[in-house]
C-alpha positions as CSV (number, residue, x, y, z in Angstrom):
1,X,-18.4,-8.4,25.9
2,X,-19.5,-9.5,22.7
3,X,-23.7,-10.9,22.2
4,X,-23.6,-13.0,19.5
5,X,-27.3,-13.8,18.2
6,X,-28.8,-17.0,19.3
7,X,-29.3,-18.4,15.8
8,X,-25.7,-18.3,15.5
9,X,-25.3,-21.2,18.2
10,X,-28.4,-23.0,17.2
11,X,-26.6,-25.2,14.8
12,X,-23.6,-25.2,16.6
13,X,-25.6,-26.6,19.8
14,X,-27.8,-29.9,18.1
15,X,-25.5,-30.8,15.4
16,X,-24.2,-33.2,18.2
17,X,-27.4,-34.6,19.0
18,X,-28.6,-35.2,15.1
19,X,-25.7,-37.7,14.7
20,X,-27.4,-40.5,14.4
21,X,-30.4,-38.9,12.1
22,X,-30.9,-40.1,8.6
23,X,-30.5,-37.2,5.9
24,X,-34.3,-35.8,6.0
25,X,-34.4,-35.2,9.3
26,X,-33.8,-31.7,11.0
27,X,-30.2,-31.0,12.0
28,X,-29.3,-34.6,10.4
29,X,-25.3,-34.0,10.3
30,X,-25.4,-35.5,6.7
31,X,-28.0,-33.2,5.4
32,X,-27.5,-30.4,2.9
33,X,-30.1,-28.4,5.0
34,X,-30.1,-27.7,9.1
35,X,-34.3,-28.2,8.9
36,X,-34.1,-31.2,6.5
37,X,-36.0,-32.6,4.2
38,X,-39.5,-30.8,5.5
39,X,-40.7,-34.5,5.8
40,X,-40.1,-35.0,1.9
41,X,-41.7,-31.7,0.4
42,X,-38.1,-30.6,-0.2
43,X,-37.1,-33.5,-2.7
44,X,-40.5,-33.3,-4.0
45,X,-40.2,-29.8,-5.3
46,X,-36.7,-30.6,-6.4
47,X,-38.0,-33.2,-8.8
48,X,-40.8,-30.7,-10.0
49,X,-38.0,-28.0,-10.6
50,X,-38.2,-25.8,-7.6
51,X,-35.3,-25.3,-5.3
52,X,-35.5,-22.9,-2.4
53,X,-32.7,-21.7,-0.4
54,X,-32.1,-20.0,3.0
55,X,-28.7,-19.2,4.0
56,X,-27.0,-17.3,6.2
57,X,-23.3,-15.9,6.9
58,X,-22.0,-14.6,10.1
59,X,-18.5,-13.2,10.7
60,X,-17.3,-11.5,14.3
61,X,-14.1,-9.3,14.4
62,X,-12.3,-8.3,17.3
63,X,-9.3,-5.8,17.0
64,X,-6.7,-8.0,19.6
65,X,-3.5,-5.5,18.8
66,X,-2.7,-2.9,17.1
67,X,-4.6,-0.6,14.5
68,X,-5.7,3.2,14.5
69,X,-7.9,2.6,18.0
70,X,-6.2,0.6,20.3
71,X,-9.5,0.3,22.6
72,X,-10.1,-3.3,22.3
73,X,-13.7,-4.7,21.4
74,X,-15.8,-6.7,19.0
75,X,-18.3,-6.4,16.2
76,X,-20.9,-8.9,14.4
77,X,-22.4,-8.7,11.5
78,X,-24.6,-11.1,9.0
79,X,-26.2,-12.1,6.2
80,X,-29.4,-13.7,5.4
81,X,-30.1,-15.3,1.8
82,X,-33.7,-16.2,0.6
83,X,-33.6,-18.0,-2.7
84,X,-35.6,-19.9,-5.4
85,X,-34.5,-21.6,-8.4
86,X,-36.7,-22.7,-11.0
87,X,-36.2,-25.5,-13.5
88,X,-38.3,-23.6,-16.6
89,X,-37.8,-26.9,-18.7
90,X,-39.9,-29.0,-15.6
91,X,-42.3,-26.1,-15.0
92,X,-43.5,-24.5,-18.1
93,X,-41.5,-27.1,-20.6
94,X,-39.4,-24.5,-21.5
95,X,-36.1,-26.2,-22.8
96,X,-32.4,-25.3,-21.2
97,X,-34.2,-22.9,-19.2
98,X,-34.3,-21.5,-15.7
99,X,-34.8,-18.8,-13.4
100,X,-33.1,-17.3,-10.1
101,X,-34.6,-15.1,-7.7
102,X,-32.7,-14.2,-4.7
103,X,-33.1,-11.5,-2.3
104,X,-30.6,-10.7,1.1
105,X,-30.7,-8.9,4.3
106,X,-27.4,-7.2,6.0
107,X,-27.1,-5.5,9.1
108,X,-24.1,-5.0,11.7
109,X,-21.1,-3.2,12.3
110,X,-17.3,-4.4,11.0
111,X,-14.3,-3.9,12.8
112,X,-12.4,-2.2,10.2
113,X,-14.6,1.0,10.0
114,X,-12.6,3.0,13.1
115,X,-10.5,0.7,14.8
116,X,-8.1,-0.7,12.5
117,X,-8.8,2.3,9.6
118,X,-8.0,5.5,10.2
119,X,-11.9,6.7,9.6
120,X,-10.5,10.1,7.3
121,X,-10.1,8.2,4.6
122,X,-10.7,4.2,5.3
123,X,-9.8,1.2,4.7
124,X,-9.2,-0.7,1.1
125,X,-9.7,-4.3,2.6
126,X,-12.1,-5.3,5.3
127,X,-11.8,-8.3,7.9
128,X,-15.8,-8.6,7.6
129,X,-16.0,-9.0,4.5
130,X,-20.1,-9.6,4.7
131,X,-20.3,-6.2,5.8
132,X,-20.9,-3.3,3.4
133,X,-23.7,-1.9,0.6
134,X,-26.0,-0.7,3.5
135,X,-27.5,-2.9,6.7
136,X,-30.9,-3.3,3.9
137,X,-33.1,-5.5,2.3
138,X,-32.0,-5.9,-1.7
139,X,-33.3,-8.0,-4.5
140,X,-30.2,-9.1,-5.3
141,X,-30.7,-11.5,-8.3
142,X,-33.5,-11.7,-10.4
143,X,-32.6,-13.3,-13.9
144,X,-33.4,-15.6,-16.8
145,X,-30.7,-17.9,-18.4
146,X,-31.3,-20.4,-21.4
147,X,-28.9,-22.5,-23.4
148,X,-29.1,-23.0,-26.9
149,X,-27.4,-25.1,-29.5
150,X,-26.8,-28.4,-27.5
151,X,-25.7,-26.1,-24.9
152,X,-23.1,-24.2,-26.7
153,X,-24.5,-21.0,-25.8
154,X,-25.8,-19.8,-22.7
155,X,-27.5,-16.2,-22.4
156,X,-28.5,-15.0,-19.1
157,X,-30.6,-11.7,-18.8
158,X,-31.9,-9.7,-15.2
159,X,-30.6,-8.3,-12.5
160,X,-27.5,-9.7,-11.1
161,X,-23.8,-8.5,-10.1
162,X,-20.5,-9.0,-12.3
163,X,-18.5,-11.3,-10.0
164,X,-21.3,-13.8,-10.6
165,X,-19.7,-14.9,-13.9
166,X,-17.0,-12.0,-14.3
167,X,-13.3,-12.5,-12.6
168,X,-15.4,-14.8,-10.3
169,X,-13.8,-16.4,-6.6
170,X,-14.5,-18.2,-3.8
171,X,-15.8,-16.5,-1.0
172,X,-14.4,-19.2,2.5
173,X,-11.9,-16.4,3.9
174,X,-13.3,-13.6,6.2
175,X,-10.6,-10.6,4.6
176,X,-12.5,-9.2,1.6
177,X,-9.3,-8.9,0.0
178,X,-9.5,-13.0,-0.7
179,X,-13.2,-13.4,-1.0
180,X,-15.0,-12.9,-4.2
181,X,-14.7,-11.0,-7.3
182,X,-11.5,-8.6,-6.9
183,X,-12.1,-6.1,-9.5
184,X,-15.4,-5.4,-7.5
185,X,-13.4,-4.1,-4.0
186,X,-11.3,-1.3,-6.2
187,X,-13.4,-0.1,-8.3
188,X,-16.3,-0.6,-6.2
189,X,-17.8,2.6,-7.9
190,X,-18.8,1.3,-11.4
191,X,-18.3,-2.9,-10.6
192,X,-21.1,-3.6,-7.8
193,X,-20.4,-7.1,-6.4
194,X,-23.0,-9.3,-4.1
195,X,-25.8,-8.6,-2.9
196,X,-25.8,-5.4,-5.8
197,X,-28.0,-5.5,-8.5
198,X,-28.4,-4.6,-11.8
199,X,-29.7,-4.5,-15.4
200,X,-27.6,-6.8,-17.1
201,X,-26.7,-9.0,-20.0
202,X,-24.3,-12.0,-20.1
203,X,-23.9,-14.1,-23.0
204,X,-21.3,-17.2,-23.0
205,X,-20.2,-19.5,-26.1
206,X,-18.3,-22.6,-25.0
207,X,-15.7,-23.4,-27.2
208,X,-15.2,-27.2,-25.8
209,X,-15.8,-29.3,-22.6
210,X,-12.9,-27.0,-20.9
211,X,-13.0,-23.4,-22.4
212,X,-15.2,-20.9,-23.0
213,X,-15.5,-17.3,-23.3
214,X,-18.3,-14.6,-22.6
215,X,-18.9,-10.9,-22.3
216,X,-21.4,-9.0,-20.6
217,X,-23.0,-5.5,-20.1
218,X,-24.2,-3.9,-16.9
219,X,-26.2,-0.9,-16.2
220,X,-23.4,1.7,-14.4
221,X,-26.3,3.2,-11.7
222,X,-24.9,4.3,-8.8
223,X,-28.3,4.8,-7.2
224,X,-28.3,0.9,-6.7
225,X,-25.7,1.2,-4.0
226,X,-28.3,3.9,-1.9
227,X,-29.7,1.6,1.1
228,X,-33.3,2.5,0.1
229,X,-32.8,1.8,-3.7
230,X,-32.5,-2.2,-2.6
231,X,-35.3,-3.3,-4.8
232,X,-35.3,0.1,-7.8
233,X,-35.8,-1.7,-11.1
234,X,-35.7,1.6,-13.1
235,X,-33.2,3.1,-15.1
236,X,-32.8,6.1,-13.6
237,X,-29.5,7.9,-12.7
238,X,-27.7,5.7,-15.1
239,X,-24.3,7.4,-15.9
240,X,-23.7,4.2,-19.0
241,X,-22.5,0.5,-18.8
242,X,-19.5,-1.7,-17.7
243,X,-19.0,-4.3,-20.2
244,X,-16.9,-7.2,-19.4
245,X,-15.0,-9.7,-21.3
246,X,-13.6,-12.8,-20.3
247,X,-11.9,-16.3,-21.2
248,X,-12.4,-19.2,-19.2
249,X,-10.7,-22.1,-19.2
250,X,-10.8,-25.1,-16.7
251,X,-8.7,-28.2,-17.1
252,X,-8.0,-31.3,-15.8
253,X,-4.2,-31.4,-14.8
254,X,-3.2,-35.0,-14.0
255,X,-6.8,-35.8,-12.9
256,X,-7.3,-33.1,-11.0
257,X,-9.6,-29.7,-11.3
258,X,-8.0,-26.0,-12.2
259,X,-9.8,-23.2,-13.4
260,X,-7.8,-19.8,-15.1
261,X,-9.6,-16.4,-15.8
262,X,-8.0,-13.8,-17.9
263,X,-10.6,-10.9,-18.3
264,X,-10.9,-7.2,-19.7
265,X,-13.3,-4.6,-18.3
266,X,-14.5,-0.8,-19.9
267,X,-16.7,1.6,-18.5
268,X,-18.2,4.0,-21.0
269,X,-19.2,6.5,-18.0
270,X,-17.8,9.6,-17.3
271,X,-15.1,9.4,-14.3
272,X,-13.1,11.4,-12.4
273,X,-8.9,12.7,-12.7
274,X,-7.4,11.9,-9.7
275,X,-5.1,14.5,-9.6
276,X,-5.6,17.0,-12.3
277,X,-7.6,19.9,-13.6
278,X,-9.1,20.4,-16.9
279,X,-6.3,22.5,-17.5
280,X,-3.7,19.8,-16.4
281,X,-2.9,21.0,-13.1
282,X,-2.9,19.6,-10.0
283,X,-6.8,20.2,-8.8
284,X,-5.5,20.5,-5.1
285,X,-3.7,23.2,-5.5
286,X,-5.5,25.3,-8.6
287,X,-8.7,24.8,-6.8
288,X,-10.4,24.5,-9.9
289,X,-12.4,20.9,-10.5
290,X,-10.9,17.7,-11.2
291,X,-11.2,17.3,-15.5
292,X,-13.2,13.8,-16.6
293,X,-12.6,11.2,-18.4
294,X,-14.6,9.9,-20.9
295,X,-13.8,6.4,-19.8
296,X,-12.5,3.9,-17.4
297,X,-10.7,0.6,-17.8
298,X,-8.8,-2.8,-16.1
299,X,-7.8,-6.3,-16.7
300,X,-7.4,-8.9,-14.4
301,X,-5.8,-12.8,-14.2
302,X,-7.6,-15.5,-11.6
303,X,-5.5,-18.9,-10.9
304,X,-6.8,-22.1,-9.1
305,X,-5.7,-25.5,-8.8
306,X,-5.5,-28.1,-6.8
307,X,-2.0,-29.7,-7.1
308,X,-2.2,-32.6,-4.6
309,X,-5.3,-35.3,-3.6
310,X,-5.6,-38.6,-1.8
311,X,-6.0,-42.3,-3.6
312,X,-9.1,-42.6,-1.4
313,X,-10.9,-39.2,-1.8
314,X,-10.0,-36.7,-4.6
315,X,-11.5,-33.9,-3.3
316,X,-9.1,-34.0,-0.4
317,X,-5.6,-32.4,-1.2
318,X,-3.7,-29.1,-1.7
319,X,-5.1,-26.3,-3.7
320,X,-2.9,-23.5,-4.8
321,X,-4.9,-19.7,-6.0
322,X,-3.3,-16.5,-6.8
323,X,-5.4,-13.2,-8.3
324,X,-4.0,-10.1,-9.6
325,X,-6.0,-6.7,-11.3
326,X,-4.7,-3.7,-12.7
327,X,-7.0,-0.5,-13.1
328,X,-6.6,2.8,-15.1
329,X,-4.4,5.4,-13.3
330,X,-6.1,8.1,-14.2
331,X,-8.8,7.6,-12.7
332,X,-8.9,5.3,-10.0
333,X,-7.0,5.1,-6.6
334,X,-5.9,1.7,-7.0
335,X,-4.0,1.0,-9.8
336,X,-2.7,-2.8,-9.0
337,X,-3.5,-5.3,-6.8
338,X,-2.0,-8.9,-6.1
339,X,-3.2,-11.8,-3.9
340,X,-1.6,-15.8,-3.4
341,X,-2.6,-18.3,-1.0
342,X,-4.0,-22.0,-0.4
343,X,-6.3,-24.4,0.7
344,X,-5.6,-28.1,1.8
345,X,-9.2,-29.7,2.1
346,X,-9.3,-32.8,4.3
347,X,-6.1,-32.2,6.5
348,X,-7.3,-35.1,8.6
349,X,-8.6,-38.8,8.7
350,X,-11.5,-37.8,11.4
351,X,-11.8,-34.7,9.7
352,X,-11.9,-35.8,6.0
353,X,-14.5,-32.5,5.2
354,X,-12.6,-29.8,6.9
355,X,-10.3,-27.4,5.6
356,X,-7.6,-25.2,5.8
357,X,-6.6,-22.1,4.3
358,X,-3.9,-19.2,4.4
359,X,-3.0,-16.1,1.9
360,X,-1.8,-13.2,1.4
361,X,-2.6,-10.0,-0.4
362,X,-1.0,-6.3,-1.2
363,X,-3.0,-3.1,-2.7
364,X,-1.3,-0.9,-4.0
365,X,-2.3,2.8,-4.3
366,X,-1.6,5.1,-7.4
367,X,1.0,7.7,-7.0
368,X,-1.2,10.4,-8.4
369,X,-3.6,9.8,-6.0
370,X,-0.9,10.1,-3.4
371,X,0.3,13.1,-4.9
372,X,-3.1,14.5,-4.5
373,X,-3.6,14.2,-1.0
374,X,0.0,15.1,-0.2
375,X,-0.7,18.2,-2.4
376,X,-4.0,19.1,-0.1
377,X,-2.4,19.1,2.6
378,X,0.2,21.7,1.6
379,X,-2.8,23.7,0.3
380,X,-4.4,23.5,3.7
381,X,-1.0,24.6,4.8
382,X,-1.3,21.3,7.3
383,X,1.7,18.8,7.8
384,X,0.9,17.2,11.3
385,X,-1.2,13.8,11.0
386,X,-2.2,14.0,14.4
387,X,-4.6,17.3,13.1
388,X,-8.4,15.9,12.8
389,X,-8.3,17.5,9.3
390,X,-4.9,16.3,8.0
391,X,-5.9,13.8,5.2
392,X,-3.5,10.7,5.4
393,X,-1.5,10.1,2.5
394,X,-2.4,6.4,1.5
395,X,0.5,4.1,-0.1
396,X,0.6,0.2,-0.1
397,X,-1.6,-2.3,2.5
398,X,-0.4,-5.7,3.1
399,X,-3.1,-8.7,4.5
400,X,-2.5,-11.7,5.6
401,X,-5.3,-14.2,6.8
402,X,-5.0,-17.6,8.5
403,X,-8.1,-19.7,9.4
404,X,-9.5,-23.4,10.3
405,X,-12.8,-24.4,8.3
406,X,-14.7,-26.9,11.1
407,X,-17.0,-29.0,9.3
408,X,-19.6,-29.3,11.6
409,X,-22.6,-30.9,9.2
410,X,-22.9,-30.5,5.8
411,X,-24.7,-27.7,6.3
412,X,-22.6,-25.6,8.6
413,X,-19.3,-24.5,8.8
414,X,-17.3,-22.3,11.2
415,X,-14.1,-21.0,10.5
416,X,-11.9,-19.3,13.5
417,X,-9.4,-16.9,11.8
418,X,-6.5,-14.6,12.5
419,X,-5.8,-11.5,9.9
420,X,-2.5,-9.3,9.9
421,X,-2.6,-5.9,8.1
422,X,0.3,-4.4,7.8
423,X,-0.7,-0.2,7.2
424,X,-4.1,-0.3,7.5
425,X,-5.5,1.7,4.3
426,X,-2.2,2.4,2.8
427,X,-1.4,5.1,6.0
428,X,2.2,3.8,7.5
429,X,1.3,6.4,10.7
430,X,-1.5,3.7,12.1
431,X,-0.4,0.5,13.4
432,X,-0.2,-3.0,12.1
433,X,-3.1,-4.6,13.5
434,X,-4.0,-8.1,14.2
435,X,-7.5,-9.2,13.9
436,X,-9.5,-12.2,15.7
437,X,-12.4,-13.8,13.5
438,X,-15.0,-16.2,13.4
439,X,-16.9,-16.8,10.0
440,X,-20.0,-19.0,10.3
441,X,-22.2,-20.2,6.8
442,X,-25.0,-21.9,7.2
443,X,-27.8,-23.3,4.9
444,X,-31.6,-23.7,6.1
């Protein structure tokens, strides 16, 4: 049976006895943060430009049918945030100015890894999506940003990951494939999501109150993904840089909030054929190494708007998202992904601050990539899958994800969820599996 940590209940355990607490106090219900206002410090080092943060994210996955091991059971795994932002105009008078450090812990296990995945050649998706970049320590933002002209233009220098400003998405579902920045889960190589850092450079110009556009340029250094590289601020191992363009725009449709991403990504880097050899054969079979590419490319679209809302409360209502990114077929294993779903905030009078939300997904592998592996196999002279050194042939995975946000204080929420994939990793020989989750967030 599953141990959950203790300070996973803790909130869950007072919040019922801080009802009648004013704001300030520790696990208030109203308050922003589970240990309050720290008897006024907090508010006091608001108004003097400091904000400090602790957060934390917990998700539990239990594999209840299906999947490549049937042997039912249950992982954990978390996240813990320490934060600090600093309002440069309040502390050192520095005007438009202000600065984000932020570093995270991981650690656990997830689910997907070998009982839903078949563990030769993995998953594309994950039903913990918190899981992943090494169970390590990592200074995961550590930036500058100052706005010039009125505002017009805002330029933002550090360490930090793409999907902070680049094809960015909410992260409420526990299925990576509808949390976060997309174009960071398949090319996960070169685009290094949360809690990944980098060397980096993002400069925006807003055109007016509801458009703007911005391009960036990231350090391509896979030794930032190595577990004990969680705080490297050197350069080395740098293959080149992703740079990212994008255009923003985020209207008011009949009074109510949308926001549409259309955005354009190149890698200058080196990267790898997936099928062929320098002399255009298939590598698999001529033996001989797969050729380069001097480059590597993708675009992607983001949608989201909420469609309905209540007289009473306009941030209650229906909300309608879809994503979809397309990637270079030379080089990389997924060439297209789509994903549609929606969120109805405030489903209920007594529980005007929950939520609900359901979506799908489908990941689509490229056919040379499929080729590739088919063409392996037939080197190896192996056809059986049940061989320990057949490798699967990976196609299309389908996700589906279901859950119930409980709004238990304004500073934490748990959402219970239930996840279908259909062909785990793309490989139509394991099982459709259904998934059991729990996602908790939580801010200190």
């Amino acid at each position: 049976m599953l141990q959950l940590p203790k300070n996973c209940y803790i909130g869950l355990a007072l919040t019922a006895l801080a009802s009648n607490a004013c704001a300030s106090e520790m696990f208030a219900s109203d308050s922003p943060w589970m240990l309050g206002d720290w008897g006024g410090t907090r508010t006091e080092l608001l108004e003097k430009g400091y904000d400090f943060t602790l957060g934390y994210t917990g998700e539990m996955g239990s594999n209840l049918h299906g999947g490549y091991d049937h042997d039912r059971t249950a992982r954990y795994s978390d996240q813990f945030t320490f934060g600090v932002n600093m309002d440069l105009q309040k502390v050192l008078g520095w005007n438009d100015t202000e600065f984000q450090l932020t570093v995270t812990e991981r650690h656990g296990d997830n689910i997907s890894n070998d009982r839903i995945n078949d563990p030769r050649v993995g998953g594309f998706t994950s039903a913990q999506e918190v899981w992943g970049r090494g169970e390590t320590w990592r200074l995961t933002q550590m930036w500058i940003k100052q706005k010039y002209f009125d505002g017009a233009l805002d330029v933002k220098f550090g360490r930090f990951g793409e999907g902070e400003d680049f094809n960015s998405f909410p992260c409420d579902f526990q299925n990576l494939a509808f949390c976060g920045s997309q174009v960071g889960n398949w090319v996960g190589g070169i685009w290094y999501n949360w809690p990944v850092s980098q060397w980096a450079l993002r400069v925006r110009y807003n055109l007016n109150s509801e458009l703007y556009a911005q391009v960036g340029v990231f350090e391509q250094n896979p030794s930032n993904l190595e577990s004990g590289n969680g705080f490297k601020l050197s350069g080395s191992g740098t293959q080149g840089a992703v740079m990212p363009v994008e255009l923003v725009w985020s209207p008011r449709i009949n009074g109510l909030k949308g926001e549409y991403r259309a955005g354009y990504y190149y890698s200058n880097a080196k990267a790898q054929d997936v099928l062929k050899d320098s002399n255009g054969q298939p590598a698999a079979i001529s033996g001989a190494a797969y050729r380069s590419s001097s480059s590597k490319h993708g675009l992607w679209l983001g949608v989201q708007q909420q469609v309905t809302s209540l007289a009473s409360d306009q941030s209650r209502g229906l909300s309608l998202f879809a994503n979809a990114t397309m990637h270079d077929k030379k080089t990389n294993a997924i060439d297209n992904y789509v994903q549609a779903g929606l969120v109805y905030k405030g489903p209920f009078d007594a529980r005007a601050k929950d939520d609900i939300g359901f979506a799908l997904a489908r990941v689509h592998v490229n056919p040379g990539y499929r080729k590739n592996a088919r063409l392996a196999n037939q080197a190896a002279g192996i056809d059986d899958y049940d061989n320990p050194n057949f490798l699967p042939v990976q196609d299309t995975e389908y996700s589906a994800e279901l859950y119930y946000g409980i709004h238990l204080a304004d500073w934490l929420t748990v959402r219970p969820n239930l996840q279908y994939i259909r062909h785990p990793g793309g490989v139509s020989q394991v099982d459709d599996a259904l998934v059991g989750g729990l996602k908790i967030q939580s801010s200190f």
